[in-house]
C-alpha positions in Angstrom: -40.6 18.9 85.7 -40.7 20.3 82.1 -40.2 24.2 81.9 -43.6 25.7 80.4 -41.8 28.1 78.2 -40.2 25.5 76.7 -42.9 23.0 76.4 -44.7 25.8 74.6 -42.3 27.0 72.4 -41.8 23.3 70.5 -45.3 23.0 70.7 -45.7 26.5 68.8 -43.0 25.3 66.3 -44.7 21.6 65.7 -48.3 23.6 65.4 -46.8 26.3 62.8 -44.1 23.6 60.8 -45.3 19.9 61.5 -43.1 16.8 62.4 -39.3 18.2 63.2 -35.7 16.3 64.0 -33.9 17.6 66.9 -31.8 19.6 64.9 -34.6 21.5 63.7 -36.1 22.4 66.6 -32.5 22.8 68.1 -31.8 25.6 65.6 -35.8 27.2 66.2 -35.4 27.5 69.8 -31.5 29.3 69.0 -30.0 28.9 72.9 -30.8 25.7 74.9 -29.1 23.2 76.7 -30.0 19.9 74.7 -30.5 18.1 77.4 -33.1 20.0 78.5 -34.7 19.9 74.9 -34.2 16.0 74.8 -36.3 15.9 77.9 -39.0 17.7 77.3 -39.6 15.9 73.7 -39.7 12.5 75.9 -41.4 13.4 78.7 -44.2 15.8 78.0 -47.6 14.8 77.1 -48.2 16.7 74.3 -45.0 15.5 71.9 -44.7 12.3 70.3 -41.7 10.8 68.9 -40.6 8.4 65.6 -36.9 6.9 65.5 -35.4 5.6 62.5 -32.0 4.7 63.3 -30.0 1.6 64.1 -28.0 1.1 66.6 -24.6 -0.8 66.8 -21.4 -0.9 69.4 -18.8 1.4 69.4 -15.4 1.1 71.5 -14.7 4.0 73.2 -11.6 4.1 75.9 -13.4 7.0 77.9 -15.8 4.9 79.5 -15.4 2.2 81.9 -16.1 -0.7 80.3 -15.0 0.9 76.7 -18.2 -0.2 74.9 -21.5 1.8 73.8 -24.0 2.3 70.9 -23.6 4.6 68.4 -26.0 6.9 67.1 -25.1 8.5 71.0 -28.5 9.6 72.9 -27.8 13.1 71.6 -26.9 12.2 67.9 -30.0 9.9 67.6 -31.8 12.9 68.7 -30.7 15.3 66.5 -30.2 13.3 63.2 -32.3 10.1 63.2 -36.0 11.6 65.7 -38.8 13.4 64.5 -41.5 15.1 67.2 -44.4 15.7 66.4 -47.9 16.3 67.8 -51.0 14.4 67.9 -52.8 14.5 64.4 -49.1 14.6 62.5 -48.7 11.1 62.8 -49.1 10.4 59.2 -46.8 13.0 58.3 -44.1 12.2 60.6 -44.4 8.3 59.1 -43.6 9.7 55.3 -40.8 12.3 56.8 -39.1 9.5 58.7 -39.3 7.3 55.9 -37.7 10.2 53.3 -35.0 10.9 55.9 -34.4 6.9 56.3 -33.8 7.0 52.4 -31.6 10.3 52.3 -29.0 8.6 54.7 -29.1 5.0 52.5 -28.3 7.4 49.6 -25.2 8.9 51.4 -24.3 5.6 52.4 -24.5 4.1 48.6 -23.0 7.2 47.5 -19.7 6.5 50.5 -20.0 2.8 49.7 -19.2 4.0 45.8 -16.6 6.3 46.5 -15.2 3.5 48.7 -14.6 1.6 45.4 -13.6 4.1 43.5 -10.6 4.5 45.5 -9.8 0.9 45.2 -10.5 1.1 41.2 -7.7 4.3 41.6 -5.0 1.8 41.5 -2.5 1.0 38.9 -3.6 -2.2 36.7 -0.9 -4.2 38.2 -1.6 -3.3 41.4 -5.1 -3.8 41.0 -5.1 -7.3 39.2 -3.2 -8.4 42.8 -5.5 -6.6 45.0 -8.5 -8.6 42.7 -6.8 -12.5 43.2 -4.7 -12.1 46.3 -6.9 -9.8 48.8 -10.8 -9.0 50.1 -11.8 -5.9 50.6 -14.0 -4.2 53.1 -16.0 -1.1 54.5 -17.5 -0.8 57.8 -18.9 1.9 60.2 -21.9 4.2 59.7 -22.0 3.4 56.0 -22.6 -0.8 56.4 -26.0 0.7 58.7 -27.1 3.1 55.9 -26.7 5.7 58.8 -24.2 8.0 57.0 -24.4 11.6 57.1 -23.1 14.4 55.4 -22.7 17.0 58.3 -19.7 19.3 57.2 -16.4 19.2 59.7 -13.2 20.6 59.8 -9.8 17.9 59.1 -7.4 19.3 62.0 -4.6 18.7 60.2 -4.9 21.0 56.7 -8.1 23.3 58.4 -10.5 21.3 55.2 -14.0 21.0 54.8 -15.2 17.7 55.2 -18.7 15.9 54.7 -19.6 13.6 57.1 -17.7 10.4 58.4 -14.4 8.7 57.6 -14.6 5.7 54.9 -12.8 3.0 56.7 -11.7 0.3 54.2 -10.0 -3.1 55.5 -7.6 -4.6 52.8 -6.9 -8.5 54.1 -4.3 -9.9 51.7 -2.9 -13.7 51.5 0.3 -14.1 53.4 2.5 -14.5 50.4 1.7 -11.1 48.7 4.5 -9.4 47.6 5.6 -6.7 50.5 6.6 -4.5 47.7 3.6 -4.4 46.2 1.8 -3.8 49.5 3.6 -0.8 50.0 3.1 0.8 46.6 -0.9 0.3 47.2 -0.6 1.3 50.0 1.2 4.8 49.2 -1.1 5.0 45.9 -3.8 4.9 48.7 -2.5 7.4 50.9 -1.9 10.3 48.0 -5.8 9.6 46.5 -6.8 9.8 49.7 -5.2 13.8 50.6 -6.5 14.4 46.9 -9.6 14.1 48.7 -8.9 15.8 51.7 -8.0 18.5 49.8 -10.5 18.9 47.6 -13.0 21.4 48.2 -15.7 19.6 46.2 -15.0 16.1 46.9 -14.8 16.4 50.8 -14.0 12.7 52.0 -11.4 11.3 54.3 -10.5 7.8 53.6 -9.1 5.8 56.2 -7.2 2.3 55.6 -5.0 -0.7 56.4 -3.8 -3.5 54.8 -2.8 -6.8 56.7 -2.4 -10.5 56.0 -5.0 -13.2 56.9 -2.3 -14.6 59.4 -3.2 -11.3 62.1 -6.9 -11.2 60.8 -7.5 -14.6 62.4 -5.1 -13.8 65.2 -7.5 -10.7 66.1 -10.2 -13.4 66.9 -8.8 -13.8 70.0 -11.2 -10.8 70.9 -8.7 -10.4 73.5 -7.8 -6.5 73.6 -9.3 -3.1 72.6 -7.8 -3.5 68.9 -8.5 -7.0 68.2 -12.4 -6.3 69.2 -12.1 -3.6 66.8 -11.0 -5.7 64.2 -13.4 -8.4 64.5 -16.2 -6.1 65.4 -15.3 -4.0 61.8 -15.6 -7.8 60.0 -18.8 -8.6 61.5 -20.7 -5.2 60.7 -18.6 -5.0 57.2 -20.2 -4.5 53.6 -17.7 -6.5 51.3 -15.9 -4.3 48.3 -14.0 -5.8 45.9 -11.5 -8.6 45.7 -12.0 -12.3 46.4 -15.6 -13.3 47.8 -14.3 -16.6 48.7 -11.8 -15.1 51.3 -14.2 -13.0 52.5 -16.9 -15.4 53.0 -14.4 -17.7 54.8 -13.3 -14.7 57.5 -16.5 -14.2 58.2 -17.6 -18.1 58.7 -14.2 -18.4 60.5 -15.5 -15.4 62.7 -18.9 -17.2 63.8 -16.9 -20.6 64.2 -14.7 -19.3 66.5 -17.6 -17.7 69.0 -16.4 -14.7 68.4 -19.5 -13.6 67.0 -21.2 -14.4 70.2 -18.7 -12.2 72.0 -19.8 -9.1 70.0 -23.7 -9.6 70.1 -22.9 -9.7 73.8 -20.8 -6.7 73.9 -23.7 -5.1 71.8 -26.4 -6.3 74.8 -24.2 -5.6 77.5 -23.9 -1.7 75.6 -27.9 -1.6 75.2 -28.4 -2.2 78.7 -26.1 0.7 79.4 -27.8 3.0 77.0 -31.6 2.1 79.0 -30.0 3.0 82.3 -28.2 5.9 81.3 -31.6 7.5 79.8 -33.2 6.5 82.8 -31.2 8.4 84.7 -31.1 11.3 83.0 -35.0 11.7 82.9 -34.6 10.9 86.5 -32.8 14.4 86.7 -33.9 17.7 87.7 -33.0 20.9 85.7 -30.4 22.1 88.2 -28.4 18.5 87.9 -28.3 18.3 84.3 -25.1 20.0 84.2 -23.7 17.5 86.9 -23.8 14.2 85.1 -20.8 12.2 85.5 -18.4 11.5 82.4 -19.7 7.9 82.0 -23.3 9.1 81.5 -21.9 12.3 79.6 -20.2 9.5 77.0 -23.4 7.8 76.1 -25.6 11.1 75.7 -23.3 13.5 74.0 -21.0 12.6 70.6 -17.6 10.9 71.4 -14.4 12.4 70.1 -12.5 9.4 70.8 -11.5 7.6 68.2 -8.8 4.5 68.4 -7.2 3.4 65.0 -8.0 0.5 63.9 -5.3 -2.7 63.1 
């Protein structure tokens, strides 16, 4: 059962300010359990809701069976829903489709910075990395779905916006090890440059590796080589050979590993319907009770593996 006053309340808000995301309304209503705020958006009568995210599979070693979908319940709710009321349709449709474009735009802007960072290099180092290696990006950025929420890095205590850049460098065998290592410490000082700058506000995360353990990771085996292949599969390509590329990701779908990811990603959907099932199913009092599998799909994950 809904709680009147708060049924009213978003109501009051919707009436007064039109279509809202989550986080809107999250910030109105000042103290409230989310959960509670999720629920009565989905349930009640009066509210409708409009969704514009996408949804793709995560690995995270809290859970069981390691796999969800990211946006999490709670994330999707806050960033990527508006509610709205009857006679706001319309309005809702143009704001979803703004906010839709805001988060390509932070994604173009990420997938730009991306290669900036590659373009960084010395000319010698860059002329190899441009006939020897392909380079990648994956994550929020390759579904448009980045953000710019501010964060604080652990390490230095410094303002960041939004998510890490991930870039995957995948070299030919017979690169030169030296000058692996020299673009890969040219790497590593841009990116605290940009950790440490107030203005710029990026992490960057990377690895190099040879094609040898890229098509080794196929095996889809453990955790890390389903990260790998999962991070080619989703991946926008960056700069570098196209032709290597193309040919891991051909090699990817040839070797059915493909298949084993769009599987993962049903297998992870299916988890996400039951888990908001049950959590409509619950009553106020046992929404503080829900066990840590069903707590891992609703609220944000802070588990993060590194990927190889």
């Amino acid at each position: 059962m809904i709680p009147k006053n708060i049924e009213k309340q978003i109501a009051t808000i919707l009436l007064q300010q039109g279509p809202q995301t989550g986080k809107q309304l999250m910030s109105e209503l000042g103290e409230i359990n989310p959960i509670s705020l999720w629920k009565a958006c989905y349930q009640s009568e009066l509210f409708r809701v409009i969704n514009f995210a996408r949804y793709y599979l995560r690995y995270d070693v809290t859970r069981e069976d390691m796999i969800r979908l990211s946006p999490s319940v709670l994330r999707d709710f806050l960033s990527f829903t508006l509610i709205y009321i009857a006679g706001q349709r319309s309005d809702a449709t143009d704001m979803a489709a703004v906010l839709a474009n805001k988060h390509r735009l932070i994604s173009l802007k990420k997938l730009k910075f991306a290669r900036n960072t590659l373009l960084s290099l010395s000319p010698d180092i860059l002329e190899s990395i441009h006939y020897k290696t392909c380079c990648f990006i994956a994550g929020d950025i390759s579904y448009f779905l980045a953000h710019e929420e501010p964060r604080i890095h652990e390490p230095t205590g410094a303002k960041l916006y939004g998510s890490d850049i991930d870039i995957i460098v995948v070299h030919e065998n017979d690169m030169d090890p030296d000058l692996i290592r020299r673009a890969e410490e040219e790497v590593l000082a841009y990116k605290h440059r940009c950790i440490k700058d107030p203005i710029i506000g990026q992490e960057i995360d990377f690895i190099f590796k040879p094609v040898q353990k890229m098509l080794g990771q196929y095996a889809y085996a453990d955790i890390h080589q389903k990260i790998a292949c999962k991070i080619l599969y989703e991946s926008f390509f960056l700069y570098g050979r196209l032709d290597l590329y193309e040919k891991l990701t051909t090699d990817l779908e040839f070797s059915g590993t493909v298949k084993k990811i769009e599987g993962d990603f049903t297998t992870a959907l299916a988890g996400r319907k039951a888990t908001i099932k049950k959590i409509l199913a619950l009553g106020q009092d046992d929404l503080d009770k829900m066990d840590k599998n069903t707590q891992s799909l609703f609220f944000f994950s802070q588990e993060r593996l590194e990927f190889q």
